[in-house]
VEXZALO-423650 format. One record per residue (C-alpha): residue number from 1; y negated, z, x. Coordinates in steps of 0.05 Angstrom, whole numbers. Each point is the difference from the previous one (the first is absolute). Layout:
! VEXZALO-423650
nr;yy;zz;xx
NUM;Y;Z;X
...
***
This chain:
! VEXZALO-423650
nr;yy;zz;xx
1;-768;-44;298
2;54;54;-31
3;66;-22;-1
4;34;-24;-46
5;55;52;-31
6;20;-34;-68
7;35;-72;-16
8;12;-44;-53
9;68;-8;1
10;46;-34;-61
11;75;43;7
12;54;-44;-33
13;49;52;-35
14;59;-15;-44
15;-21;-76;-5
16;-80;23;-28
17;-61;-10;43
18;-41;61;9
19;-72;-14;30
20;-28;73;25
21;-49;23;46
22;28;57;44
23;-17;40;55
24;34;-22;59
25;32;75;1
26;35;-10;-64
27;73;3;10
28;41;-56;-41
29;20;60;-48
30;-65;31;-18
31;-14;-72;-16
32;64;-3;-50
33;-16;66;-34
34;-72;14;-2
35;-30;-73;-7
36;54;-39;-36
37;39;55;-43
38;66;-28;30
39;27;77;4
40;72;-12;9
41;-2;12;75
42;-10;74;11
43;-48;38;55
44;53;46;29
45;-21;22;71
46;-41;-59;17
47;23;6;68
48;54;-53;0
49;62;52;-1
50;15;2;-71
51;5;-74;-28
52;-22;22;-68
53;-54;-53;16
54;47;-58;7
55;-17;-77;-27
56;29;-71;30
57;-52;-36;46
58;21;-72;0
59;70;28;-14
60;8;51;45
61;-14;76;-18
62;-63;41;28
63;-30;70;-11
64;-71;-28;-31
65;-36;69;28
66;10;-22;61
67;-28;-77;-14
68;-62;-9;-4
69;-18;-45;-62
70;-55;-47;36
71;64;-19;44
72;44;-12;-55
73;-42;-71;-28
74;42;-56;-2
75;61;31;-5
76;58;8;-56
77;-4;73;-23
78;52;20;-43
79;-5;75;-39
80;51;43;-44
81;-36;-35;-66
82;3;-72;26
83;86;-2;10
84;18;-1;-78
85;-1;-78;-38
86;-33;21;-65
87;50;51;-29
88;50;-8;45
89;5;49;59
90;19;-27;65
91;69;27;18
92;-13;58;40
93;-51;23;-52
94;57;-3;-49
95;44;30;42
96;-41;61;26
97;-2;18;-82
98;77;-14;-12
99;19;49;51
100;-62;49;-5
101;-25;-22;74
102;-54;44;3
103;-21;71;-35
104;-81;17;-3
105;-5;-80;13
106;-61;10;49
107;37;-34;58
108;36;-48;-44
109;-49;-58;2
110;0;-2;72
111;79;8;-5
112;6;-60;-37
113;-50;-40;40
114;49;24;68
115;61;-21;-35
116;-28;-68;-16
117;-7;-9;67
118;57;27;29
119;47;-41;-39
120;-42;-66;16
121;16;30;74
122;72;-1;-4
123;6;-58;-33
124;-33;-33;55
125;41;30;54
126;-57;54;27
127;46;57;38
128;-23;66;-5
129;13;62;46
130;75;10;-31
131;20;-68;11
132;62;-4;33
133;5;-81;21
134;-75;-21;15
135;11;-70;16
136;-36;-49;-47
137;74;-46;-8
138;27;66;-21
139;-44;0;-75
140;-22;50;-42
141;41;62;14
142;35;36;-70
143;-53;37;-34
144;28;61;0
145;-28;73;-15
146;-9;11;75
147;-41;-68;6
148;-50;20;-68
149;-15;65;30
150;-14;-20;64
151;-50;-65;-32
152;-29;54;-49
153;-15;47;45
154;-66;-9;7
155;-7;23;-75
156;-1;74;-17
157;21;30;-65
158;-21;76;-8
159;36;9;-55
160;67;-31;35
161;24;-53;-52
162;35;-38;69
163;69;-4;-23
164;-23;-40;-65
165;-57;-40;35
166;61;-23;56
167;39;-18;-61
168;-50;-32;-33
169;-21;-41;62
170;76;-23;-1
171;9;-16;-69
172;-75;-43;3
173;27;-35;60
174;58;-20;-34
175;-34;-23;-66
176;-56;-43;46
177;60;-31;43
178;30;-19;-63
179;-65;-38;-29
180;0;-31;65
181;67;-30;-9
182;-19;-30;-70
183;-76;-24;2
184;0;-72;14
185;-32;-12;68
186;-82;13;18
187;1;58;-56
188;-55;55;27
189;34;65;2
190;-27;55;-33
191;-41;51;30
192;-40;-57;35
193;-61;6;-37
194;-4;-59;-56
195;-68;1;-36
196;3;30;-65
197;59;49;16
198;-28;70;-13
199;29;63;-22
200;-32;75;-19
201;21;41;56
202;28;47;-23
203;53;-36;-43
204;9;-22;63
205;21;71;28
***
């Protein structure tokens, strides 16, 4: 008997079930852009060094070249088009446009899914390699510049937008801590993949 080389899978992506049938070699991001049209997250060297390929796997960012998509069933997978409510851009969206975050916008989508991530990081006390107190009592250190760089890091922009991504990853983290502040307890924060939240891509970027 051959073996078998293709499954049907059903990828759950920005709150929508997607049954497909894949080969078991098809990476999570092929998947995204050449079966489902969800184009947003950007083939850069497919090697896992760029992060142009960047979505949120049950809340936690991932290159999807380097997933493959028969392993990502069952799980949460959040892209650049599934972080806006309706109209509303999620704040680092907004932010990356206020302060021009990004210039060709091919690495932006995966920019914005980092920066989601990063600032859910903080929040919950992750240190990162520029962390001066690493004891859990001691909290989330300040978010500075330093801190952003570092956590971005494994995000590269060609064209060099990184002083207005670092400030845009500040000023997002300060909007989100804010909303925290004033929705009443059990409210879902954004960028955790609610069905029905979509958004074009590239009004994304």
């Amino acid at each position: 008997m051959a073996p078998t080389t293709s499954s049907a899978i059903t990828l759950k992506i920005n709150g929508q079930n997607y049954p497909l049938t894949v080969d078991h070699r098809t990476t999570l991001l092929d998947a995204l852009r050449e079966r489902l049209d969800l184009t947003g997250s950007k083939k850069g060297c497919d090697h896992g060094q760029c992060g142009a390929c960047t979505v949120l796997i049950d809340g936690r960012r991932e290159v999807s070249c380097l997933n493959l998509a028969v392993a990502a069933e069952g799980r949460e997978i959040t892209t650049v088009e599934g972080l806006a409510r309706g109209d509303e851009l999620h704040p680092v969206q907004q932010a990356f446009l206020d302060l021009d975050g990004y210039q060709c916008g091919y690495c932006t989508p995966g920019q914005i899914c980092s920066a989601v991530a990063v600032i859910e990081e903080h929040t919950a006390g992750w240190p990162s390699a520029v962390t001066g107190d690493v004891r859990p009592e001691a909290g989330p250190p300040p978010l500075s510049a330093e801190e952003i760089r570092e956590r971005m890091s494994g995000n590269l922009c060609r064209c060099s937008a990184y002083v207005s991504i670092v400030q845009a990853v500040s000023r997002a983290a300060d909007t989100t801590a804010g909303q925290r502040r004033t929705e009443p307890a059990g409210t879902e924060p954004l960028g955790s993949g609610d069905t029905g939240r979509t958004a074009d891509a590239e009004a994304a970027a």
